[in-house]
VMD Tcl script that draws the C-alpha trace (Angstrom):
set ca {
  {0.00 0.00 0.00}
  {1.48 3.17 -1.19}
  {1.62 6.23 1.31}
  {0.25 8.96 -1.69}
  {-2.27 11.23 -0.99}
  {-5.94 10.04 -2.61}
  {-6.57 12.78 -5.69}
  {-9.20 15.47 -5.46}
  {-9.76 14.55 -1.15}
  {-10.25 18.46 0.62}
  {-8.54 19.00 3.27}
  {-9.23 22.05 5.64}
  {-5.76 24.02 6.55}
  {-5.78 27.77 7.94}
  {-8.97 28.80 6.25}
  {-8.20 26.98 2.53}
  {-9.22 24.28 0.96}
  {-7.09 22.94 -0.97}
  {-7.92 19.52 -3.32}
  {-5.01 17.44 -3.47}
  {-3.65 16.40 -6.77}
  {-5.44 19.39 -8.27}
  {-4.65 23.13 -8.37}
  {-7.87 24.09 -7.75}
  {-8.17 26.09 -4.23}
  {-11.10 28.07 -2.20}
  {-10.13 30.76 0.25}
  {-12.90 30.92 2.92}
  {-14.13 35.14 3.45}
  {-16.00 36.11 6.68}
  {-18.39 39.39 6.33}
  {-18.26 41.96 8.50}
  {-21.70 40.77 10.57}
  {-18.70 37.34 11.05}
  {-16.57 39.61 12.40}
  {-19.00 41.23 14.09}
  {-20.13 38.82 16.04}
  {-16.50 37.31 16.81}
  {-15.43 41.00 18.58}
  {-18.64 40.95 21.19}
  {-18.42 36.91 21.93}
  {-14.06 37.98 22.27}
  {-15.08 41.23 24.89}
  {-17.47 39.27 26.17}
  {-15.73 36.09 27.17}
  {-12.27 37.96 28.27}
  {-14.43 40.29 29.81}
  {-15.74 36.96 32.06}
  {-12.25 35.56 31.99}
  {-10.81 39.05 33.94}
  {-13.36 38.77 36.35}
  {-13.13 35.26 37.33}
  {-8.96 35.92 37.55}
  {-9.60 38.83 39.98}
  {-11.08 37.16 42.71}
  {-8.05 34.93 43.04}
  {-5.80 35.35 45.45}
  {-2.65 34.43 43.91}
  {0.45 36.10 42.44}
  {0.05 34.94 38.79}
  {-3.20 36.73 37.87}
  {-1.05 38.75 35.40}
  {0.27 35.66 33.87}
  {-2.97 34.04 33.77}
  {-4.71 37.53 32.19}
  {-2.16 37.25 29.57}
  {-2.62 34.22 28.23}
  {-5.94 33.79 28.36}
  {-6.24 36.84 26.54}
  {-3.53 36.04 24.25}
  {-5.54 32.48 23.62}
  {-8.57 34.26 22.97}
  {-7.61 36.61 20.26}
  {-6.09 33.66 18.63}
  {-8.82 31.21 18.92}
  {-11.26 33.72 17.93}
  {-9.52 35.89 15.44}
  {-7.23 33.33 13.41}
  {-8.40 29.77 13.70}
  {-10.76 29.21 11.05}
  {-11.48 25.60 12.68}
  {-12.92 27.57 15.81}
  {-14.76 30.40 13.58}
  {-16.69 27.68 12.05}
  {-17.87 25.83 15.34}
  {-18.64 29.59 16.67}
  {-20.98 30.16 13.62}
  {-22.67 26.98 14.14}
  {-23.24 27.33 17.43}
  {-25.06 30.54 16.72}
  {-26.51 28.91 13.61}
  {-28.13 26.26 15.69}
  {-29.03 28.71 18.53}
  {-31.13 31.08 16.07}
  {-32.76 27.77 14.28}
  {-34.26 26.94 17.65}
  {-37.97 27.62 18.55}
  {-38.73 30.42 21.89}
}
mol new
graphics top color blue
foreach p $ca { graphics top sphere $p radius 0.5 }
foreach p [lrange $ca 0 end-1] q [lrange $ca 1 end] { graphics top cylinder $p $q radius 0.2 }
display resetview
């Protein structure tokens, strides 16, 4: 069995898709309401993520500030894998009946 990629298979990598064996490639654009959207759930959850770190009482709240902040601009700013499970969480939250 030979190791060789299986022709015209997408695979998802840093917001392309790219078909192997083929030149043929689709860069993924989010609108501004994306964006949008991404910016209040980021303020919102490092918002959260401050105030939950302030009531400890320990010397590494700066330290843990930092990289949870750091974490969150990444997840939600440049990892496309995230930005898609985002919008389908609020996909599947506006589907539902109230």
């Amino acid at each position: 069995m030979t190791d060789e990629p299986k022709p015209y298979v997408l695979k998802a990598e840093s917001g392309k898709f790219k078909v192997t064996g083929s030149s043929v490639q689709m860069k993924i654009k989010r609108g501004d309401a994306s964006y949008a959207y991404f910016y209040i759930v980021l303020a919102f959850f490092v918002g959260f993520c401050w105030t939950v770190i302030q009531v400890w009482d320990d010397a590494r709240k700066v330290a843990a500030i930092v990289f949870i902040t750091a974490l969150s601009i990444y997840l939600f700013l440049f990892s496309a894998r995230f930005q898609n499970r985002l919008l389908g969480l609020k996909s599947w939250y506006e589907d539902q009946s109230r």
